[in-house]
C-alpha positions in Angstrom: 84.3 48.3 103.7 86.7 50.8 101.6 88.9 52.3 103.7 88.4 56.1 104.9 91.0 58.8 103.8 91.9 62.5 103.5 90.6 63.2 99.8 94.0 65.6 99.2 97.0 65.2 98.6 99.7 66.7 100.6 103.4 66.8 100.9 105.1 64.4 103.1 106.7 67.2 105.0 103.2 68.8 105.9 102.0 65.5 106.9 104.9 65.1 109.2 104.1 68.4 110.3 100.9 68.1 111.0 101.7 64.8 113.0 103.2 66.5 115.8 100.5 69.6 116.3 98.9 69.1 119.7 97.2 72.9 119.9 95.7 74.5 116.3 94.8 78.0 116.9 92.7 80.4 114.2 92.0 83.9 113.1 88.4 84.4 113.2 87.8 86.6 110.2 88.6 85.3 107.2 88.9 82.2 108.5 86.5 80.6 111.1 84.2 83.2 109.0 84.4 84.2 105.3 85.4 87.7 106.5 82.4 89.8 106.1 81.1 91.8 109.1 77.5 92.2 109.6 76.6 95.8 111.6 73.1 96.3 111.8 71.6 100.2 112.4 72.5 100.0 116.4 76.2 98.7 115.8 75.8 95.4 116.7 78.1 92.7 114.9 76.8 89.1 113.8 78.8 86.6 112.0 78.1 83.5 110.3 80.2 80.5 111.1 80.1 77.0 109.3 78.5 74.2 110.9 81.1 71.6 109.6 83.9 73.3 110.3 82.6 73.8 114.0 82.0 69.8 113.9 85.7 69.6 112.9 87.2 71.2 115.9 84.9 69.3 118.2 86.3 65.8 116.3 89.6 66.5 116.6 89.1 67.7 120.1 88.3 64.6 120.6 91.7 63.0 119.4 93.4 65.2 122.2 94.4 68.3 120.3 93.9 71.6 122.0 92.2 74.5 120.3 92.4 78.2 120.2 91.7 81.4 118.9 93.2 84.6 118.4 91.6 87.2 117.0 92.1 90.7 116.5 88.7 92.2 116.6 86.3 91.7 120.0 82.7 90.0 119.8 80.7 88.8 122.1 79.5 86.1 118.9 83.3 84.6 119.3 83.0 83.8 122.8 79.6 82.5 122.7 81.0 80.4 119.3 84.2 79.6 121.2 81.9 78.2 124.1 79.5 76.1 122.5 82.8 74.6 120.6 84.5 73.9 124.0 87.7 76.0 122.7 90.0 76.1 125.5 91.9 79.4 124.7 90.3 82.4 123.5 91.9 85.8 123.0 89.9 88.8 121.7 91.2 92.3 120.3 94.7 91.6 119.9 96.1 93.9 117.4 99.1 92.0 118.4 98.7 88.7 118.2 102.4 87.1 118.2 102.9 88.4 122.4 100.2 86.2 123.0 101.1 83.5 120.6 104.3 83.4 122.9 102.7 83.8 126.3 100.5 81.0 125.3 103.3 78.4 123.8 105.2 79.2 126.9 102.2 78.4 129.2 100.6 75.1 127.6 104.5 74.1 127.8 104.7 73.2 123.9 107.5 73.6 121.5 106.4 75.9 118.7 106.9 72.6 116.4 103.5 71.3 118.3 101.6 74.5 117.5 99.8 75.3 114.0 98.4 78.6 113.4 95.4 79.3 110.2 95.5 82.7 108.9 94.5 84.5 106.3 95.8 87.8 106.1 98.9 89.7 106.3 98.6 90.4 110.6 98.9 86.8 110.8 102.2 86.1 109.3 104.1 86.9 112.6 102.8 83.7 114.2 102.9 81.8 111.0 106.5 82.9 110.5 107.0 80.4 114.0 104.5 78.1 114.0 105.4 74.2 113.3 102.3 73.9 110.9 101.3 77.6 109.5 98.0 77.4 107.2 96.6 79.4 104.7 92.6 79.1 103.7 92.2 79.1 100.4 91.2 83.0 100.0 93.8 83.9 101.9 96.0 87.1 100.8 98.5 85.9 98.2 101.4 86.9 100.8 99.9 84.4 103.3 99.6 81.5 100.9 103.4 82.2 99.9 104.3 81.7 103.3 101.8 78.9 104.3 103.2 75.6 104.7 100.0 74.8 102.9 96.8 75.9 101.4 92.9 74.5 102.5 91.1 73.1 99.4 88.1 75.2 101.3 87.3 79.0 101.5 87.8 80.4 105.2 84.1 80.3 106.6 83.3 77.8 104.3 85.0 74.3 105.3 88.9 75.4 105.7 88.8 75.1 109.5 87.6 71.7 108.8 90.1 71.1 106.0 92.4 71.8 108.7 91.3 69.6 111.7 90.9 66.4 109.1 94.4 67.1 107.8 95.6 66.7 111.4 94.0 63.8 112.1 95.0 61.8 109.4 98.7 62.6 110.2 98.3 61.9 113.3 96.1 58.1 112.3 93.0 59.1 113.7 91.3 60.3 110.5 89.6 56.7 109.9 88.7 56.2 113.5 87.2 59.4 113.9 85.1 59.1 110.8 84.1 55.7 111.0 82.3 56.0 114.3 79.4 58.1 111.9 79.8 54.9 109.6 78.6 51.8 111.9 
């Protein structure tokens, strides 16, 4: 059997980034969705999240990297999402989202070289400006993807997280593994 690998190429110095992450933690908007809020007549919000990238964070869960979100908005759709994904740290409404970047570095005990951070628009370049591994999704604002250490082949909401969680585990030599178990 051919062996199994990332499809992209990447730098060497994102790979060797992206070997050290042990916690990844996303936007939501723009990223674990493709950014457009659904309001119906009462004010209630719905989003639509990928399936495959939700099957990303759950396989790279499994290789012992930690997950988390911060988002600036509030839904109770996140948290349910968030749940269902086993996502260990979830933080809603934070207009502000580097003060609990830090608090949250400083608690899990990591250095900020173990942490990545996905973004895709310009409130998320404070924690990107720090972060050991800071990703852009493809439709990102053209500031982010300047200041990414790199860009998703994938559209946020539509395969980037997954991009993402496969990049880390190749770096990290569990790509193969990982894959291969849906192979046998």
């Amino acid at each position: 059997m051919d062996p199994i690998r990332f499809p992209y190429l990447v730098h060497e110095n994102v790979t060797h980034s992206a070997s050290l992450i042990r916690l990844v933690l996303f936007d939501v908007d723009g990223v674990l969705t493709d950014g457009r809020l659904f309001l119906d007549d009462t004010g209630r919000e719905t989003k639509a999240f990928y399936a495959r990238d939700g099957h990303g964070l759950r396989m790279l869960q499994m290789t012992g990297v930690e997950i988390g979100i911060i988002t600036g908005r509030t839904s109770r759709v996140v948290e349910l999402r968030a749940a269902e994904l086993g996502v260990k740290h979830l933080f809603q409404g934070c207009r502000d989202k580097l003060p609990v970047y830090d608090t949250l570095v400083r608690e899990c005990g990591l250095t900020q070289q173990a942490v990545a951070f996905v973004g895709d628009d310009i409130v998320d370049l404070p924690i990107m400006a720090r972060v050991g591994l800071a990703v852009a999704v493809q439709d990102a604002h053209y500031l982010v993807k300047e200041r990414a250490h790199w860009v998703t082949p994938s559209a946020g909401g539509c395969g980037a997280a997954r991009d993402v969680c496969e990049l880390i585990m190749e770096a990290q030599g569990n790509y193969e593994r990982e894959f291969a178990r849906f192979l046998s």
